[in-house]
C-alpha positions in Angstrom: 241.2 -54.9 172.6 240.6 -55.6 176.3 243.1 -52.3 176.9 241.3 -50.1 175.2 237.9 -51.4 176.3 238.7 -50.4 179.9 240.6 -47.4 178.9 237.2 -46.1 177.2 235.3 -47.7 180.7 237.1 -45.3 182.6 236.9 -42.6 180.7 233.0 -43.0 180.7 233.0 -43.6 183.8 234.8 -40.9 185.0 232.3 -38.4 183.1 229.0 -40.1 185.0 230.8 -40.2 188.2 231.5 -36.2 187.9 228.3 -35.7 186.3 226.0 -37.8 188.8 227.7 -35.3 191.5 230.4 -37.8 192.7 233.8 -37.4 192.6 236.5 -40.6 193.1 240.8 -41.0 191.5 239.9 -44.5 191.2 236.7 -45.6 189.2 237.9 -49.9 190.7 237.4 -51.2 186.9 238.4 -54.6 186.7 237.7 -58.2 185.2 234.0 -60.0 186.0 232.9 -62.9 185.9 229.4 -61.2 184.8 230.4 -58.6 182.1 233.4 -57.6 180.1 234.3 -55.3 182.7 233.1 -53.9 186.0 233.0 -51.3 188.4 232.7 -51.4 192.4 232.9 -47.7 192.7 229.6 -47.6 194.1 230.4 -49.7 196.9 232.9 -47.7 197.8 230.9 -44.3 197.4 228.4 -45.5 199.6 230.2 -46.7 202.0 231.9 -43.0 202.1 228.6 -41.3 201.7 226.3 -43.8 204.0 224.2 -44.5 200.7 222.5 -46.9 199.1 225.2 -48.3 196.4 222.9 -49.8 194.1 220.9 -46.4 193.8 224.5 -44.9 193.3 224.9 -47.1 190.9 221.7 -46.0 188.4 222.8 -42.6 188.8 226.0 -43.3 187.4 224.5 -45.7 184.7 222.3 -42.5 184.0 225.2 -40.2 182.7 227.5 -42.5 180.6 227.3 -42.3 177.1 228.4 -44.9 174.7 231.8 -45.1 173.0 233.3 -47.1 170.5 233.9 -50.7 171.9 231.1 -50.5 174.7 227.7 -51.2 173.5 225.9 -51.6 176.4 226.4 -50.4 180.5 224.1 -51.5 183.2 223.6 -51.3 187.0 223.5 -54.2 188.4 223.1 -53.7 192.1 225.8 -52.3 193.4 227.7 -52.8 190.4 228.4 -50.8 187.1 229.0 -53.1 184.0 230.4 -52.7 181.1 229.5 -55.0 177.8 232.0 -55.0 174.7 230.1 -54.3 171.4 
């Protein structure tokens, strides 16, 4: 199940990033200690972009949609993550 949790966490991902007006190859899922499975992306697109990640975040947060094994996404900080339904 964990495989195709962060298969559909990239894929959602991947739609916000594009639709929030970012653009990235690599969304940085991976494993957290905090939710089923998180995102850094933001980190990294602010860095790049000399923005605030956590607002990065939001934006992001703001455009995905929900799938089948992800019932809930939030922002938290700097961080995108993902919450297995």
């Amino acid at each position: 199940m964990y495989l195709k949790l962060l298969e559909e966490a990239r894929a959602l991902m991947e739609e916000a990033v594009a639709q929030a007006g970012y653009s990235s190859p690599d969304m940085y899922l991976g494993e957290s200690a905090h939710a089923d499975v998180s995102s850094s992306l933001p980190f990294r697109l602010g860095k790049e972009l000399k923005k605030n990640p956590a607002e990065i975040a939001k934006q992001i947060v703001a455009h995905i949609g929900r799938g089948e094994y992800i019932e809930k996404v939030v922002a938290a900080g700097p961080y995108v993550n993902f919450y297995a339904g």
